[in-house]
Backbone as ProteinMPNN parsed JSONL, in Angstrom:
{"seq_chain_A": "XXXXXXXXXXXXXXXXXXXXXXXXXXXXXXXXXXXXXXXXXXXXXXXXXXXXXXXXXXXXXXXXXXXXXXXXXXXXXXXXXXXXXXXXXXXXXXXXXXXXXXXXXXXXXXXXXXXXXXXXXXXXXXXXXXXXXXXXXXXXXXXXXXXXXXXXXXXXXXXX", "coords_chain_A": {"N_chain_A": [[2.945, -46.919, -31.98], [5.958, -46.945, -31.211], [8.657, -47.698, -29.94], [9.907, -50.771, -28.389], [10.763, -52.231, -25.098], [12.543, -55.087, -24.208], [12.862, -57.294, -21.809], [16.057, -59.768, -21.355], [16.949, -62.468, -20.239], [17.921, -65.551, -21.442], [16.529, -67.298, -20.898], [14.171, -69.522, -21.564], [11.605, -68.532, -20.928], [11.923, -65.791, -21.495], [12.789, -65.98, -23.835], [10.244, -67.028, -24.947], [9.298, -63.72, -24.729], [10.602, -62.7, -26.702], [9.8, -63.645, -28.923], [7.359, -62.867, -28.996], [7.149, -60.275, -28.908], [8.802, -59.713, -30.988], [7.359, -60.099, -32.536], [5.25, -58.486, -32.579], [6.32, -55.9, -32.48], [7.02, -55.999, -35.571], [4.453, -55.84, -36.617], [3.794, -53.449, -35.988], [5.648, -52.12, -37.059], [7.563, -51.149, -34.894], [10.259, -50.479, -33.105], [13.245, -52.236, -31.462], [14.44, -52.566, -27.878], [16.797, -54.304, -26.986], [17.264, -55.92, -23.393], [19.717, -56.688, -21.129], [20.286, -57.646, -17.891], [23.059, -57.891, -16.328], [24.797, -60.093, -13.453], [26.96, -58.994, -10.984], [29.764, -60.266, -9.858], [30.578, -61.048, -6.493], [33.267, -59.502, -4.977], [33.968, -60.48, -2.98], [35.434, -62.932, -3.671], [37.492, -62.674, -4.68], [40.678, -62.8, -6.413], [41.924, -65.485, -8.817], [39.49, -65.529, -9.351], [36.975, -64.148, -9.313], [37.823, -62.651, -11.625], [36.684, -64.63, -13.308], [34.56, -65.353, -13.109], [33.079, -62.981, -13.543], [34.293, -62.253, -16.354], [32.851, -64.641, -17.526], [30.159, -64.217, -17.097], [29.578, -61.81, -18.585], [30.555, -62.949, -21.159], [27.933, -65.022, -21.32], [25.725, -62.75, -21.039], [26.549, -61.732, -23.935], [26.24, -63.785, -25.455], [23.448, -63.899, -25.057], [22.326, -61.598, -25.779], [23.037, -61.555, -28.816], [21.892, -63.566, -30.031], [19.212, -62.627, -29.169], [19.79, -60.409, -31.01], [19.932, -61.524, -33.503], [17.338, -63.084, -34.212], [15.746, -61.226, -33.874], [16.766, -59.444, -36.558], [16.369, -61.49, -38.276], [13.501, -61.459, -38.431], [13.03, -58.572, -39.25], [12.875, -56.79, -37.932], [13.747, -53.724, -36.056], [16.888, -53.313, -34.422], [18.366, -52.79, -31.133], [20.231, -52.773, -28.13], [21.307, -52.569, -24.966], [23.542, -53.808, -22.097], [24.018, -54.316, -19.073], [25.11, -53.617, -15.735], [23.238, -54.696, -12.528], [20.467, -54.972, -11.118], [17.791, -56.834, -12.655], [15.156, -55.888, -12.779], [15.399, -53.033, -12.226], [17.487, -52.268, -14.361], [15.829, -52.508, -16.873], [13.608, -50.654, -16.167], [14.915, -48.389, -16.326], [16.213, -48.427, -18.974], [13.784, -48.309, -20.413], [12.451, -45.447, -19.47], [14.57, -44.119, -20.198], [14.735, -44.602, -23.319], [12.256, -43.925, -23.68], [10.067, -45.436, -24.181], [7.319, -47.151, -25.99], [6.097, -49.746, -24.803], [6.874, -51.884, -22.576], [7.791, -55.33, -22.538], [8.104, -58.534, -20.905], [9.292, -61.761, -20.198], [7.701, -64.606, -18.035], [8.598, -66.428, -15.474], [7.02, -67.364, -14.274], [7.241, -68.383, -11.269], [5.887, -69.785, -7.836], [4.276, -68.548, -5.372], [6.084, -68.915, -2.619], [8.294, -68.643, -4.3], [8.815, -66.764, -5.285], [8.394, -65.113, -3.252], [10.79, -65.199, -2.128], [12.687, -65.392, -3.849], [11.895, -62.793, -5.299], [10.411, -61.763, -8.14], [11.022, -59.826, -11.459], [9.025, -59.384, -12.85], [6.749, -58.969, -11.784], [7.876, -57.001, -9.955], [8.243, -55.027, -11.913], [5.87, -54.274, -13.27], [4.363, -53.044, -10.979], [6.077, -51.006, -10.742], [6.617, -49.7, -12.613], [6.061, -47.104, -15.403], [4.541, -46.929, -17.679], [2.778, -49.356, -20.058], [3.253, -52.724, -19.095], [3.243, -56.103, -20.31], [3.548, -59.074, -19.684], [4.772, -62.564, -20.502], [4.193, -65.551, -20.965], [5.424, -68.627, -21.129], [4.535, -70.789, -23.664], [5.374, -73.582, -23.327], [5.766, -74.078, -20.817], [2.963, -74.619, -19.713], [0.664, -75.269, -17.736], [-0.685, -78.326, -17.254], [-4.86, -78.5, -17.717], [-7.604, -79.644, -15.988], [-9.038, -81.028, -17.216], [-7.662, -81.758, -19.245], [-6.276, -84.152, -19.666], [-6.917, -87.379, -19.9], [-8.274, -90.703, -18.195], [-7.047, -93.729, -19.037], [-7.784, -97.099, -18.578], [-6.443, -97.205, -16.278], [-3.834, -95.549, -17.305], [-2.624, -92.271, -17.629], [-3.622, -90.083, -20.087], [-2.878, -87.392, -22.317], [-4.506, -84.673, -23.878]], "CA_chain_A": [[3.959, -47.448, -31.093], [7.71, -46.524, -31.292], [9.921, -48.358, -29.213], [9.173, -51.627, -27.452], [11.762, -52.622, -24.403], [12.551, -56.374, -23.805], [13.995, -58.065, -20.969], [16.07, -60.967, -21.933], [18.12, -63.45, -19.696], [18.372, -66.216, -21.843], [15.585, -68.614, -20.375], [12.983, -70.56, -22.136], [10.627, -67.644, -20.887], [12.74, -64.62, -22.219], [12.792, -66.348, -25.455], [8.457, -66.7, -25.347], [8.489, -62.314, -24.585], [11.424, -62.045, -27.29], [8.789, -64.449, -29.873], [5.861, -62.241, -29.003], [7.465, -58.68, -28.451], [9.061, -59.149, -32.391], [5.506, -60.177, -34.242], [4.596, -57.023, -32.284], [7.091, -54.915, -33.424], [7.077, -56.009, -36.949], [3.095, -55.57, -37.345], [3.551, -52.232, -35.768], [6.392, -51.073, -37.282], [7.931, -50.439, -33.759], [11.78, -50.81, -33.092], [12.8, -53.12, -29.936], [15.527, -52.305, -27.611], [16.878, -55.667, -25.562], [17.798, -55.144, -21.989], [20.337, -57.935, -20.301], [20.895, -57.326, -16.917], [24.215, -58.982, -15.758], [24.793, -60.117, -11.684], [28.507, -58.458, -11.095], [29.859, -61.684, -8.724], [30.975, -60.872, -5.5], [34.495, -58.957, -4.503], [34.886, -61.898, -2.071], [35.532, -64.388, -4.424], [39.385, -62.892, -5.14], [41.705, -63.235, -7.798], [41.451, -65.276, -10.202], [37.991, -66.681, -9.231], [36.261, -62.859, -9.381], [38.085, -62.021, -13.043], [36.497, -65.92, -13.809], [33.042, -65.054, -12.389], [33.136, -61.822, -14.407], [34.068, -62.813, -17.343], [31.669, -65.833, -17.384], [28.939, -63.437, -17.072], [29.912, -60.981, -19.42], [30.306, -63.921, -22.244], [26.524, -64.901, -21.059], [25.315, -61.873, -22.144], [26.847, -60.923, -25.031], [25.709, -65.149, -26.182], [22.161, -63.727, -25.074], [22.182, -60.478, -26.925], [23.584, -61.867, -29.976], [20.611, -64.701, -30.385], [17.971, -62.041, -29.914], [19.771, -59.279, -32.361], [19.722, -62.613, -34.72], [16.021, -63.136, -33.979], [15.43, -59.889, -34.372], [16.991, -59.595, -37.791], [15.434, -62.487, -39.221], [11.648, -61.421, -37.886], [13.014, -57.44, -40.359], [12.735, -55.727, -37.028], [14.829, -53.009, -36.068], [17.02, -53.497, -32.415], [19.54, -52.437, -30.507], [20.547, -53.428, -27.267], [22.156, -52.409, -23.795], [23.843, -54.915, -21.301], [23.796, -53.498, -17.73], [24.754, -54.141, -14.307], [21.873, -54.276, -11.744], [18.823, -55.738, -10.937], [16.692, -56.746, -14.203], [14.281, -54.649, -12.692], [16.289, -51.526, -12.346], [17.579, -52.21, -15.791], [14.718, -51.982, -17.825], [13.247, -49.527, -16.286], [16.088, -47.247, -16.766], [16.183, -48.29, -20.49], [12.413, -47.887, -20.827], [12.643, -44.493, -19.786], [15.769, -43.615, -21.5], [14.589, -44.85, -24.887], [10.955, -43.192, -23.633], [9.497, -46.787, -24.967], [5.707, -47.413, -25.431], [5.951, -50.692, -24.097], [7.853, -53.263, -21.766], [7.89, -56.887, -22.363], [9.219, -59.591, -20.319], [8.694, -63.436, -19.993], [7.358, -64.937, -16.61], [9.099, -67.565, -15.198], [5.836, -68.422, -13.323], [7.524, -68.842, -9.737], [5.181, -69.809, -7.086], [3.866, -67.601, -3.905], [7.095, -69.346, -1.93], [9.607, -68.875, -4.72], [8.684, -65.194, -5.536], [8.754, -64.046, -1.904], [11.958, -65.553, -1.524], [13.417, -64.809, -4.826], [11.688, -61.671, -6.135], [9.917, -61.395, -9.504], [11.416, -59.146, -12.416], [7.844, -58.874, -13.582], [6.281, -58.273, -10.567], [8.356, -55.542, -10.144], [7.968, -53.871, -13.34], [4.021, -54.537, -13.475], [4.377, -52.322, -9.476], [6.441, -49.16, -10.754], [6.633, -49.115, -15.004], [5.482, -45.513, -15.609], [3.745, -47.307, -19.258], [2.557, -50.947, -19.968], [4.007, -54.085, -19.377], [3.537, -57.134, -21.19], [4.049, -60.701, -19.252], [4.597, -63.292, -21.781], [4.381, -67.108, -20.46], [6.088, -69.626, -21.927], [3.365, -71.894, -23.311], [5.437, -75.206, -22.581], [5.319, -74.438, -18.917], [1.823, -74.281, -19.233], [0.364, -76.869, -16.485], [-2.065, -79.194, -18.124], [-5.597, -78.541, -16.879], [-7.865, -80.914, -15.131], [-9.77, -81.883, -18.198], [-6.347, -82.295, -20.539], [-5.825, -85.612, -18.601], [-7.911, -88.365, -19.992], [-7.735, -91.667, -17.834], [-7.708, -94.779, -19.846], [-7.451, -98.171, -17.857], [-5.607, -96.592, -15.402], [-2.978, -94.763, -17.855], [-3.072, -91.015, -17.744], [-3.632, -89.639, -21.54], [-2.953, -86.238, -22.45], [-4.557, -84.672, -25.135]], "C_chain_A": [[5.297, -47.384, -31.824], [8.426, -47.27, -31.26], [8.964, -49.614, -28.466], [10.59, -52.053, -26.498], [11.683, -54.371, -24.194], [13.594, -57.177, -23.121], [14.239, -59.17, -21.152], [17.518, -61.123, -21.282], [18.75, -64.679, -20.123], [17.594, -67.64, -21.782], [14.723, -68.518, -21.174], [11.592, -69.209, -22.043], [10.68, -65.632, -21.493], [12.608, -65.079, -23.618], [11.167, -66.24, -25.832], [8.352, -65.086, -25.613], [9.736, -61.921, -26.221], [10.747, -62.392, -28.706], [7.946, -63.15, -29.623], [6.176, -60.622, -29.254], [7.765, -58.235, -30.203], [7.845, -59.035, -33.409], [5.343, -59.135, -33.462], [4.813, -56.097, -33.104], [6.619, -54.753, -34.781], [5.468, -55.962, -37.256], [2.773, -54.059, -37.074], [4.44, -51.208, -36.353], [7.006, -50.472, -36.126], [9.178, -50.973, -33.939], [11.884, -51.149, -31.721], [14.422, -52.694, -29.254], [15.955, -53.928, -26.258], [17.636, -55.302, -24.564], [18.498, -56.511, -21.503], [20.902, -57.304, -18.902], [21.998, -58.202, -16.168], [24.557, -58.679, -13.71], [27.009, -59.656, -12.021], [28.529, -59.634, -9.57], [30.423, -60.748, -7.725], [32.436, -60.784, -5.313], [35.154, -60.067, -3.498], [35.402, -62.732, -2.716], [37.301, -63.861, -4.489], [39.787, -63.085, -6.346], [41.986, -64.698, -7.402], [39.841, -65.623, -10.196], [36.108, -65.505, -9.476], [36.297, -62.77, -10.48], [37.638, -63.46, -13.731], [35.313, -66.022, -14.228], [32.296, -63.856, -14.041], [33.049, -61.836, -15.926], [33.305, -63.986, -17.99], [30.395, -64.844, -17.832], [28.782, -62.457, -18.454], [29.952, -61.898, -21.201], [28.747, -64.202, -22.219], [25.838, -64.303, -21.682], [25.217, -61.517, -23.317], [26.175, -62.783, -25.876], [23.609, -64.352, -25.871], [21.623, -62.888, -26.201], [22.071, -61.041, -28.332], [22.774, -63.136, -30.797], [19.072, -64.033, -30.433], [17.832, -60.868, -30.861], [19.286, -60.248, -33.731], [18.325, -62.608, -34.955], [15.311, -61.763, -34.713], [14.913, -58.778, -36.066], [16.272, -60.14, -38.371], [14.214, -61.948, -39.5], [11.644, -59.86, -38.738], [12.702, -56.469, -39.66], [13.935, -54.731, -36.472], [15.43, -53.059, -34.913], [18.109, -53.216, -32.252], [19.438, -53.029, -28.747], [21.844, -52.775, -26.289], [22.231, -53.884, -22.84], [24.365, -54.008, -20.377], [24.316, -54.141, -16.93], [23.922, -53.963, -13.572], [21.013, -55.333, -11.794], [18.313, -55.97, -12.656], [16.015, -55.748, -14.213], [14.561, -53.15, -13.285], [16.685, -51.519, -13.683], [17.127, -51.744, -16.811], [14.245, -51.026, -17.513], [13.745, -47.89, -16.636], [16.244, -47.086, -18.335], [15.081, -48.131, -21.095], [12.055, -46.236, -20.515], [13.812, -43.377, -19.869], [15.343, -43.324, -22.885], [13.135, -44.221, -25.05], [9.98, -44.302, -24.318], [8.09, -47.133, -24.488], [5.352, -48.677, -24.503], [6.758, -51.596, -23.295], [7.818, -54.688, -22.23], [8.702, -58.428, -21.856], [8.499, -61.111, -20.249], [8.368, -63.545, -18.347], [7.788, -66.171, -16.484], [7.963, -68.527, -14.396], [6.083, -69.162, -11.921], [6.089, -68.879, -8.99], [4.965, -68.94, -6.23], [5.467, -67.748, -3.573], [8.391, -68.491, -2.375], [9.805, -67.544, -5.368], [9.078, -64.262, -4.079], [10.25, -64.341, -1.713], [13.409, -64.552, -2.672], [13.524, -63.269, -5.424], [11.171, -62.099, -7.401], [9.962, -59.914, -10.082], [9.889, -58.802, -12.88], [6.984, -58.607, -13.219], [6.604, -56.672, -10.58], [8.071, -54.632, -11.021], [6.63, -53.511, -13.173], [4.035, -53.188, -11.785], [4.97, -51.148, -10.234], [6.958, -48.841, -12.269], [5.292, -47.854, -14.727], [4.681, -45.825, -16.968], [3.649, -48.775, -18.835], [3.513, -51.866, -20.496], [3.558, -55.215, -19.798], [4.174, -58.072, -20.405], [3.868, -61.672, -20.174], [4.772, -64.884, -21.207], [4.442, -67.702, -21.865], [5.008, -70.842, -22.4], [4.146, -73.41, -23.271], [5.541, -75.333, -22.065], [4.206, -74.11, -18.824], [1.416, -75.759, -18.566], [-0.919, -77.061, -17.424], [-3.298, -78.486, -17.161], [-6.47, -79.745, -16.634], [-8.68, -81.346, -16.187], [-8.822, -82.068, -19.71], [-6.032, -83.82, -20.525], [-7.069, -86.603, -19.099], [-7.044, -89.899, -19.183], [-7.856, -92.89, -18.705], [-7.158, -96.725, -19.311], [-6.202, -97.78, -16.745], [-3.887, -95.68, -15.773], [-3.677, -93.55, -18.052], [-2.704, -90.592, -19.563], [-3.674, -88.31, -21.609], [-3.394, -85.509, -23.602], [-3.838, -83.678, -25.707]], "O_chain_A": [[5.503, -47.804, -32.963], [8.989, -47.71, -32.262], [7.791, -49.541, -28.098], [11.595, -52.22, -27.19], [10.553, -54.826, -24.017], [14.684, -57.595, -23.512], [13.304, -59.968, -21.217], [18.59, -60.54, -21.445], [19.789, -65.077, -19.595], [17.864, -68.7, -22.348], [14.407, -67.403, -21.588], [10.789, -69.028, -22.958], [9.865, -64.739, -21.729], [12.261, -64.27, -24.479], [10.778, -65.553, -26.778], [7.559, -64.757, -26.495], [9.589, -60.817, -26.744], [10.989, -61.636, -29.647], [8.154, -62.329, -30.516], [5.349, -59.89, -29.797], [7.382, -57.206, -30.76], [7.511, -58.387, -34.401], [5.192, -58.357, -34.403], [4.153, -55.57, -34.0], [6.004, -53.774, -35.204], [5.272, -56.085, -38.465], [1.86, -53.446, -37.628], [4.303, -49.986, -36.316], [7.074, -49.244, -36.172], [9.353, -51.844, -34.791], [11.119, -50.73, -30.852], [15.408, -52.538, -29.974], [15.495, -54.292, -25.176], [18.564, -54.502, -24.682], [17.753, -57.492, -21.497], [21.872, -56.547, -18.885], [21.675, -59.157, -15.461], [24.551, -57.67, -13.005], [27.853, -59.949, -12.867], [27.72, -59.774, -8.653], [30.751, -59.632, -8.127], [33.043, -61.847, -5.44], [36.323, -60.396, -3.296], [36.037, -63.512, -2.007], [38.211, -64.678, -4.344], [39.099, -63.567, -7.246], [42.204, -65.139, -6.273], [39.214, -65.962, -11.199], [34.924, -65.789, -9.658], [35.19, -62.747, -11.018], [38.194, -63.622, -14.818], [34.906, -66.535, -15.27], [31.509, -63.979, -14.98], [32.068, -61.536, -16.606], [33.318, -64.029, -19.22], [29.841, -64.904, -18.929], [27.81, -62.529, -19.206], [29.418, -61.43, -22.206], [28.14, -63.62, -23.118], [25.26, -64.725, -22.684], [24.202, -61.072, -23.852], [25.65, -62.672, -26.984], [22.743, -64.514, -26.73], [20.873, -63.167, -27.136], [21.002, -60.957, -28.938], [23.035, -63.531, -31.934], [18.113, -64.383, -31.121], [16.828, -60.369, -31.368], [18.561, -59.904, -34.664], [18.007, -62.075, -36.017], [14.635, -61.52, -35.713], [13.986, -58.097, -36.505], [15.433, -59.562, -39.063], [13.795, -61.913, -40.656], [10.502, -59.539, -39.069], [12.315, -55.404, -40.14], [15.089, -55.158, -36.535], [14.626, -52.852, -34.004], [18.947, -53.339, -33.145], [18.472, -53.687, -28.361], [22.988, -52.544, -26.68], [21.382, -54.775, -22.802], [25.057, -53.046, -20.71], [24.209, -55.359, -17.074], [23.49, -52.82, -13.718], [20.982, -56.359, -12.474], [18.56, -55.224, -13.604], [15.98, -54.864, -15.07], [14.181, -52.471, -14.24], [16.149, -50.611, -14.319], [17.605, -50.894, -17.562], [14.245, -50.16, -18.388], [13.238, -46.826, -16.992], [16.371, -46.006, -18.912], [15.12, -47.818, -22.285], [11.339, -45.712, -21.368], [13.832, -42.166, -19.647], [15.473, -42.268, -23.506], [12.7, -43.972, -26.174], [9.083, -43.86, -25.036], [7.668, -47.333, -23.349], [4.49, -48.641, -23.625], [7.57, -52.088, -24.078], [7.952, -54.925, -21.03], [9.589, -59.102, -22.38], [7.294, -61.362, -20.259], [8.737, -62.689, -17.543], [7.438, -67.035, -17.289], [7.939, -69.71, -14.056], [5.469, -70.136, -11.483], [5.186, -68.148, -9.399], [5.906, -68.158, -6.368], [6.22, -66.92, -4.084], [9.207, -67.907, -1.661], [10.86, -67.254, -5.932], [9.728, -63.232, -3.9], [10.872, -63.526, -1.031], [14.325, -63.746, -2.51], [14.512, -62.662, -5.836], [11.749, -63.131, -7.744], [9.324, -58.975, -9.605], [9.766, -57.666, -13.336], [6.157, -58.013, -13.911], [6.019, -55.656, -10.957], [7.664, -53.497, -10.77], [6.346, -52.341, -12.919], [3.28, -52.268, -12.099], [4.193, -50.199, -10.342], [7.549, -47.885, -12.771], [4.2, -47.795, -14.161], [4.097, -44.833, -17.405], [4.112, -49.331, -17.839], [4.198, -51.961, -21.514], [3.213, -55.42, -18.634], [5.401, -57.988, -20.357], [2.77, -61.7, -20.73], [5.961, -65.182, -21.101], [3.956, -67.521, -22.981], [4.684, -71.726, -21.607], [3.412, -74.394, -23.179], [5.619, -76.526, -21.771], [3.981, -73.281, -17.942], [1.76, -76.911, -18.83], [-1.726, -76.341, -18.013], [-3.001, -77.982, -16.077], [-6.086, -80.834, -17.061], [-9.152, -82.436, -15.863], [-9.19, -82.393, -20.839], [-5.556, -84.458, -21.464], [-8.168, -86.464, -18.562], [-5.869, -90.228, -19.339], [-8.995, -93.042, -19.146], [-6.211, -97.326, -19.817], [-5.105, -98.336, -16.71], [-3.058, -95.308, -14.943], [-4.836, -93.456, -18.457], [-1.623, -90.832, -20.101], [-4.574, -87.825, -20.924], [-2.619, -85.659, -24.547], [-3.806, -83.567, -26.933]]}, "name": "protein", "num_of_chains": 1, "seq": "XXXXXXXXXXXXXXXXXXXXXXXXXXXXXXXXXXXXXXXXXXXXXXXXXXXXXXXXXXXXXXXXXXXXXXXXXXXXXXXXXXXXXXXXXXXXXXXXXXXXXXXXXXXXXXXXXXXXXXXXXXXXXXXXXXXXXXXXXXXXXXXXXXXXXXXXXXXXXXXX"}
């Protein structure tokens, strides 16, 4: 393995695939390329509230990038990094086969049925039309307790 791609917005679950994607790297000797896809705000908004929007976003990024080149560094892995307009989706996949990269990796925000149809899932997507494998990485402190984590004890719930 070569290249590994990693989509990274800045959330709690981008940070779990940006944890998992570098011990990859660095046991494989692979080099990681991070993908930020930035939302370009809306032409309606006007001066100054567009060049506000814009620049907002554009800071965003470059604070995202610049925490997982750090990461990166530290963990003795090798990375580079594009910041895009577009979809996440569209993003990565464009930089996954650009960079011709053995693997994808993205975090899962773990939306529901509801909040996926409504919203879309970035990792959905990918997992549907990545031409190589993707890599979903959950965040394990949004992992939901299960039904035997829960001890009751005089009517206080205990977690172990």
């Amino acid at each position: 393995m070569k290249r590994i791609v990693i989509g990274i917005d800045g959330s709690s679950d981008a940070g779990a695939a940006v944890e998992s994607a570098l011990e990859l790297a660095g046991s494989l000797g692979a080099a990681v390329t991070f993908v930020y896809a930035r939302d370009t705000p809306s032409g309606l908004l006007g001066e100054p509230y567009y060049q506000r929007e814009l620049d907002a976003e554009i800071m965003r990024g470059r604070e995202v990038v610049e925490d997982a080149m750090g990461k990166a560094g530290a963990a003795g892995v090798d990375a580079d990094y594009e910041i895009l307009d577009g979809t996440a989706a569209d993003a990565v996949l464009g930089v996954a086969e650009t960079h011709e990269a053995d693997l994808i990796v993205v975090g899962s925000r773990g939306l529901g049925a509801m909040q996926s149809a409504i919203f879309g899932s970035v990792s959905r997507a990918l997992v549907a039309r990545a031409q190589r494998p993707v890599l979903v990485v959950k965040d394990p402190s949004r992992r939901k307790p299960k039904r035997d984590d829960a001890l009751v004890d005089n009517g206080a719930v205990l977690r172990r």
